[in-house]
C-alpha positions as CSV (number, residue, x, y, z in Angstrom):
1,X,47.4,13.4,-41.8
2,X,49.7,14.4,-39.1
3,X,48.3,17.8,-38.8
4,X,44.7,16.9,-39.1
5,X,45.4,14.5,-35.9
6,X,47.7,17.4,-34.0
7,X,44.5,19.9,-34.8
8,X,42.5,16.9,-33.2
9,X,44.5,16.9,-29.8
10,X,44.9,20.6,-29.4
11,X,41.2,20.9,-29.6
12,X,40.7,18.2,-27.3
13,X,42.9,19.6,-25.0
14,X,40.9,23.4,-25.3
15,X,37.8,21.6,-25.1
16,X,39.0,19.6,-21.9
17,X,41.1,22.6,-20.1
18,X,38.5,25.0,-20.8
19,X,35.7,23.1,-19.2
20,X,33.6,21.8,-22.7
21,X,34.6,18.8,-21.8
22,X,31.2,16.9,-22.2
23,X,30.8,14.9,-19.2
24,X,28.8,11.9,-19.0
25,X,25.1,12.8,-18.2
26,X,23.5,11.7,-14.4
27,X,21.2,8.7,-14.9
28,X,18.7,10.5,-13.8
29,X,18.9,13.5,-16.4
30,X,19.8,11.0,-19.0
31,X,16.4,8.8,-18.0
32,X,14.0,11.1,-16.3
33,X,11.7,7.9,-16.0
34,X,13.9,5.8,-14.1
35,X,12.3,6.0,-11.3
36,X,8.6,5.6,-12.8
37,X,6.5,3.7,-10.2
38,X,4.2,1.3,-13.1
39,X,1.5,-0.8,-11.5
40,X,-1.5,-2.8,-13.3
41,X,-4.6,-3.2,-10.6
42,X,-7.0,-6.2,-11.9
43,X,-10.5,-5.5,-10.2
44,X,-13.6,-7.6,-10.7
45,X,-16.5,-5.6,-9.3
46,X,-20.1,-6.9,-8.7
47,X,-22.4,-6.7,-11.5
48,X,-24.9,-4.7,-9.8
49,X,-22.1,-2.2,-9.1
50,X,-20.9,-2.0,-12.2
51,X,-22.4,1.7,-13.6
52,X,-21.5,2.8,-10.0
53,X,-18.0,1.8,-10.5
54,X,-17.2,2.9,-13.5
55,X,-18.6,6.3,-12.3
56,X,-16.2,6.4,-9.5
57,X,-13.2,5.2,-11.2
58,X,-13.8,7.7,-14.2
59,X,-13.7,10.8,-11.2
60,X,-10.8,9.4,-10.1
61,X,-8.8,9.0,-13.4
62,X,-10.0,12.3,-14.7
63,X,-9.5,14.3,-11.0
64,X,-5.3,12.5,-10.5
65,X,-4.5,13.0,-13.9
66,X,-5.9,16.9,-13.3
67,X,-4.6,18.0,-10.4
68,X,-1.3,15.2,-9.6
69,X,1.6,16.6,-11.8
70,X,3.4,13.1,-10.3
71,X,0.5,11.0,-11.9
72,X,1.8,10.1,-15.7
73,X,-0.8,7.4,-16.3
74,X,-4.1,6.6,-14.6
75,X,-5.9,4.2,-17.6
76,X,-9.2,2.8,-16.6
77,X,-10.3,-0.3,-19.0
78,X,-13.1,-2.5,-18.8
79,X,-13.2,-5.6,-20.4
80,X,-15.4,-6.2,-23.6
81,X,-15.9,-9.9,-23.1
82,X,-16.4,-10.1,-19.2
83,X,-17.2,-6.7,-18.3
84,X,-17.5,-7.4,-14.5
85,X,-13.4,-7.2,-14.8
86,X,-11.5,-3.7,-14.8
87,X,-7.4,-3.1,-15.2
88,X,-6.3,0.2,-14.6
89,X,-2.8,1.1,-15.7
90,X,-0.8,3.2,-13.3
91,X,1.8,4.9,-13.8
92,X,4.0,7.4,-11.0
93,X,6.9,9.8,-11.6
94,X,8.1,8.3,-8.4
95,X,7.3,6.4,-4.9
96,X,6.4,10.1,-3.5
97,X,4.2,10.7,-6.3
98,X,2.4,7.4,-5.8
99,X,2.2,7.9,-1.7
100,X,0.8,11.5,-2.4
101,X,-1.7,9.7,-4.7
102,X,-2.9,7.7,-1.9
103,X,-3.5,10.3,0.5
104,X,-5.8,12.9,-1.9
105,X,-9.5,13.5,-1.0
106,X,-10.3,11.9,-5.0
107,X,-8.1,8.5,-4.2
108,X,-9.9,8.0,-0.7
109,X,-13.3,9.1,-2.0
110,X,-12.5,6.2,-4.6
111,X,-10.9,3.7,-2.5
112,X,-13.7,4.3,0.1
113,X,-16.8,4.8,-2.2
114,X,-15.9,1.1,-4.1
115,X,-14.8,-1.2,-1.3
116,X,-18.3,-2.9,-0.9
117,X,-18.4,-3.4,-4.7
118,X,-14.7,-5.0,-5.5
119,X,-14.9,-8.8,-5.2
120,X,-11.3,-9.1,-6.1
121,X,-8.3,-7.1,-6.6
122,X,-4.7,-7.5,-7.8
123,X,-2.1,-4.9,-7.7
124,X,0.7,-6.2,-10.4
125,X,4.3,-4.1,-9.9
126,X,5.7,-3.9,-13.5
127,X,8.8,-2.4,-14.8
128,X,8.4,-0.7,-17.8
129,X,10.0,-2.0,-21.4
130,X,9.8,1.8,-22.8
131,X,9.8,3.7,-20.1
132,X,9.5,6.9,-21.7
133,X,6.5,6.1,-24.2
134,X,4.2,7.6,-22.3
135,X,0.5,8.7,-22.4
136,X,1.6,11.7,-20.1
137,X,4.7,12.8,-20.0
C-alpha cells in the first residue's frame, strides 16, 4: 500500500512539474453559453395583418438564423387558440450578437415593415435553465 501511494505522489509531482497539471477550465471555455442573451417577445398583431405578419416574421427568422453566426435561436410561434398573439423565442451568443441583430437590413426591414400592425409587445429577459440545449448551437 505504501508503494502504490509513493507511485501516486511521484506521478503527481511529474504531472505537476512537468506542466500536465490540469488546471481548472475558464468559465467561459467550461460554459460557452454563459453569456447567451435569451429573450421571449409577446406580440399581438391586428387581425387584418395577420398573413402579412407572419410573412415578415418568417423572412426574418429564416434570413438571422442564415446569415447571423451570433443568432442561436430565432423561434416564431403563433398561438392555436388566439392566433392574433405571436412569441418569438430569442436567443444571442452574446449582447454584440444581439446589437448586430438589431442593426441588419432583415431586422429593420422587420421592425419597420410591422410597426403599424403590432398592437402590443412585450420583450421578456430570461436566463436560461439549460443553457446549452439548444436549437442552434
Amino acid at each position: 500500500m505504501i508503494k502504490v501511494l509513493s507511485l501516486v505522489a511521484t506521478c503527481m509531482a511529474v504531472i505537476s512539474f512537468s506542466g500536465f497539471a490540469a488546471e481548472a477550465p475558464s468559465t467561459a471555455a467550461a460554459n460557452p453559453y454563459e453569456q447567451n442573451v435569451v429573450r421571449l417577445s409577446k406580440i399581438t398583431v391586428a387581425p387584418e395583418y395577420l398573413d402579412q405578419y407572419k410573412a415578415f416574421a418568417a423572412e426574418v427568422g429564416r434570413e438571422s438564423m442564415k446569415r447571423e453566426p451570433g443568432v442561436r435561436v430565432l423561434y416564431s410561434m403563433q398561438e392555436k387558440k388566439n392566433p392574433t398573439r405571436f412569441a418569438i423565442l430569442e436567443i444571442y451568443a452574446n449582447q454584440e450578437a444581439y446589437q448586430h441583430h438589431i442593426q441588419t437590413p432583415h431586422f429593420r426591414k422587420y421592425k419597420e415593415g410591422t410597426l403599424h400592425m403590432v398592437t402590443s409587445l412585450e420583450l421578456i429577459d430570461c436566463d436560461a435553465l439549460v443553457p446549452e440545449a439548444l436549437i442552434k448551437p
